[in-house]
SELUMMAR-719949 format. One record per residue (C-alpha): residue number from 1; residue in one letter; y, z, x. Coordinates in nm, 2 decimals. Layout:
N
atom pos=NUM, code=A, yy=Y, zz=Z, xx=X;
...
***
This chain:
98
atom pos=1, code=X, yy=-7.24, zz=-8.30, xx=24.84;
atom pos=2, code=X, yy=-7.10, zz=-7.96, xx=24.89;
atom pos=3, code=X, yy=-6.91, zz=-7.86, xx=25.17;
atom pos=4, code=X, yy=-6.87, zz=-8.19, xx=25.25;
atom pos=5, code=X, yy=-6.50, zz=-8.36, xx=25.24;
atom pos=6, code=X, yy=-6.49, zz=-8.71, xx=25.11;
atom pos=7, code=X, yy=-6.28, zz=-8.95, xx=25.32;
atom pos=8, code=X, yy=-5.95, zz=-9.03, xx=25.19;
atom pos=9, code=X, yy=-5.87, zz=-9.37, xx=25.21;
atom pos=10, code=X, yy=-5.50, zz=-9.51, xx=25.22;
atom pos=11, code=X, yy=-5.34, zz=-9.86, xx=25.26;
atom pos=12, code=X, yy=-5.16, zz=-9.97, xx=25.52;
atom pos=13, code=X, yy=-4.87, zz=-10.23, xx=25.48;
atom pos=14, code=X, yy=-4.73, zz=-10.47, xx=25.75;
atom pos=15, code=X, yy=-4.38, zz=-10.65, xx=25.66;
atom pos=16, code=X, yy=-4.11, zz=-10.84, xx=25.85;
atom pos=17, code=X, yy=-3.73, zz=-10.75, xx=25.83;
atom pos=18, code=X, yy=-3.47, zz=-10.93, xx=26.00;
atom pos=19, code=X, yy=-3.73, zz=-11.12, xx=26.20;
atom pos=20, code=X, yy=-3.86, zz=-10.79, xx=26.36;
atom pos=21, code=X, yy=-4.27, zz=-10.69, xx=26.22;
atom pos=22, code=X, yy=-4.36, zz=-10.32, xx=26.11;
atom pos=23, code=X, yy=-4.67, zz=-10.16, xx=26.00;
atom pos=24, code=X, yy=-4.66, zz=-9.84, xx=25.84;
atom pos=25, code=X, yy=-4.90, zz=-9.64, xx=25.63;
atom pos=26, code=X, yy=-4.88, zz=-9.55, xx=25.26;
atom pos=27, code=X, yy=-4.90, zz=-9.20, xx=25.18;
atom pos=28, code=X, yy=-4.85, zz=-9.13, xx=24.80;
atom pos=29, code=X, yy=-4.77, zz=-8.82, xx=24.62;
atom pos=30, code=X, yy=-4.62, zz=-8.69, xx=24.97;
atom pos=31, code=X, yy=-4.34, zz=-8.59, xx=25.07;
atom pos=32, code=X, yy=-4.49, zz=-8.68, xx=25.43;
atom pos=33, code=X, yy=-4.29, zz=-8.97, xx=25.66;
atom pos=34, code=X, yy=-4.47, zz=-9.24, xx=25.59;
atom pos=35, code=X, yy=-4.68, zz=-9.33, xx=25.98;
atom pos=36, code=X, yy=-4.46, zz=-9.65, xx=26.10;
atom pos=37, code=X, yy=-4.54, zz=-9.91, xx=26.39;
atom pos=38, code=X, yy=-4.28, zz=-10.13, xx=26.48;
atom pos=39, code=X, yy=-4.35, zz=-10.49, xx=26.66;
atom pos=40, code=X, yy=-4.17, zz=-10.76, xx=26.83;
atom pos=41, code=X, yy=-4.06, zz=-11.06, xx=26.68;
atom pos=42, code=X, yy=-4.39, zz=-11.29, xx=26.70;
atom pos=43, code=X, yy=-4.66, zz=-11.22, xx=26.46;
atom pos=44, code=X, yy=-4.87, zz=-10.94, xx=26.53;
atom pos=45, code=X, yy=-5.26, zz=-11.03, xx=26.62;
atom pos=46, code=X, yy=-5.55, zz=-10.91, xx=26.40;
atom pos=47, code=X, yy=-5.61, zz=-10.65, xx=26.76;
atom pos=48, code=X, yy=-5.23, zz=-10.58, xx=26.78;
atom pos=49, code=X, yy=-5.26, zz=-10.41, xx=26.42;
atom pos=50, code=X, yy=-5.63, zz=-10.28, xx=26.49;
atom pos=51, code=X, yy=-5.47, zz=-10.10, xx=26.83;
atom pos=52, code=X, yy=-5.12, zz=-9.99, xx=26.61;
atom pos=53, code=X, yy=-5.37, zz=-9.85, xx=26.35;
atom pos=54, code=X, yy=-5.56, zz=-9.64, xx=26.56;
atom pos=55, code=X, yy=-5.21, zz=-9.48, xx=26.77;
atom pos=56, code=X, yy=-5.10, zz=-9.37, xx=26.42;
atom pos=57, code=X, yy=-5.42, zz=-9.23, xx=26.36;
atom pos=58, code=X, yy=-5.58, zz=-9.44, xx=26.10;
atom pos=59, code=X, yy=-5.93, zz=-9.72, xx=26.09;
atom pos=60, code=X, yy=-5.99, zz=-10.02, xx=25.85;
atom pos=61, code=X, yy=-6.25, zz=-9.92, xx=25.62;
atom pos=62, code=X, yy=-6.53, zz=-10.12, xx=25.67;
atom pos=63, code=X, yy=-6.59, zz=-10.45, xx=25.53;
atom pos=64, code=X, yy=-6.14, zz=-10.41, xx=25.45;
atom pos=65, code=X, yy=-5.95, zz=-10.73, xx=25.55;
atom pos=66, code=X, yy=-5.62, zz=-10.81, xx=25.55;
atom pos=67, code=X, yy=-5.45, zz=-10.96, xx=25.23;
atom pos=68, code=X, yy=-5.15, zz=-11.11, xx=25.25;
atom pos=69, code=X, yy=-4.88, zz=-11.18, xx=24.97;
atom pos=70, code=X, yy=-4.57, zz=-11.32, xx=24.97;
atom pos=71, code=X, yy=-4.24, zz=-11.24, xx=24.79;
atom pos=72, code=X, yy=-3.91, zz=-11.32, xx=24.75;
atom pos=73, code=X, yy=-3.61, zz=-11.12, xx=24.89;
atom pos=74, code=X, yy=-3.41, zz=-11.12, xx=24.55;
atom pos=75, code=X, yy=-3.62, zz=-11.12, xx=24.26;
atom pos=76, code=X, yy=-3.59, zz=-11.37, xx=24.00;
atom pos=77, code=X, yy=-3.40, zz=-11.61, xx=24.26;
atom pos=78, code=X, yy=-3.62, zz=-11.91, xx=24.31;
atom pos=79, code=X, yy=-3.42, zz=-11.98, xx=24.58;
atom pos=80, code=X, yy=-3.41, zz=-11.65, xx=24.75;
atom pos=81, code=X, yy=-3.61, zz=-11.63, xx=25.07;
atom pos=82, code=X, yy=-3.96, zz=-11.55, xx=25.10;
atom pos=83, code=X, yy=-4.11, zz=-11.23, xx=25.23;
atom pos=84, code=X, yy=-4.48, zz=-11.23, xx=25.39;
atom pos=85, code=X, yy=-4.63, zz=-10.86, xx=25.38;
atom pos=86, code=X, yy=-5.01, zz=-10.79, xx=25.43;
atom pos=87, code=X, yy=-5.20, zz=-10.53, xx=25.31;
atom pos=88, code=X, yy=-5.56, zz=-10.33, xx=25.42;
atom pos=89, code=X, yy=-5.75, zz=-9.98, xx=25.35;
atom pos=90, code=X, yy=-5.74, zz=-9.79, xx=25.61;
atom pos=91, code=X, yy=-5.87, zz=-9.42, xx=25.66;
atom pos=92, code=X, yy=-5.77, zz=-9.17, xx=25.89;
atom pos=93, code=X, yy=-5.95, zz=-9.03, xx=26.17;
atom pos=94, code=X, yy=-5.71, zz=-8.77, xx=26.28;
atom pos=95, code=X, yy=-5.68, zz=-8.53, xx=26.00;
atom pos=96, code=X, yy=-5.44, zz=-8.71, xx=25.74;
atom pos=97, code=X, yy=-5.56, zz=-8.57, xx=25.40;
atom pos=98, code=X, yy=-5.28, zz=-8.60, xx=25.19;
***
């Protein structure tokens, strides 16, 4: 497919610090600032990421849902507390090629 650029897919993380949500965009290999959304306090809805993705420029792929993990503040500390973050592959629509 010459002359033809493939799109570049990235992932797009969402974490909560100190009871305050952010989403922010992985760019890898860059020494680019990383595209951040920051959110209130209550858990963001599946259209408050949607519409936070697309001001910072980026789409789910299709068919990408979100994954979520959990982990734990201080590793190796059973008791430690536990960290959600949620994960999806996004792409960019304005021009991020990184």
């Amino acid at each position: 497919m010459s002359g033809q650029n493939a799109v570049r897919e990235f992932t797009a993380q969402m974490s909560v610090r100190a009871g305050r949500w952010r989403l922010y965009v992985v760019l890898l290999n860059t020494t680019e600032q990383w595209p951040e959304h920051r959110f209130g306090h209550s858990v963001p809805t599946f259209m408050d990421r949607t519409d936070a993705l697309s001001v910072l420029g980026f789409a789910p792929v299709p068919g990408a849902e979100w994954e979520w993990t959990e982990d734990s503040e201080t590793p190796d500390d059973p008791a430690s507390p536990m960290v959600l973050i949620a994960a999806i592959r996004v792409c960019s629509w304005s021009g991020v090629s990184v």
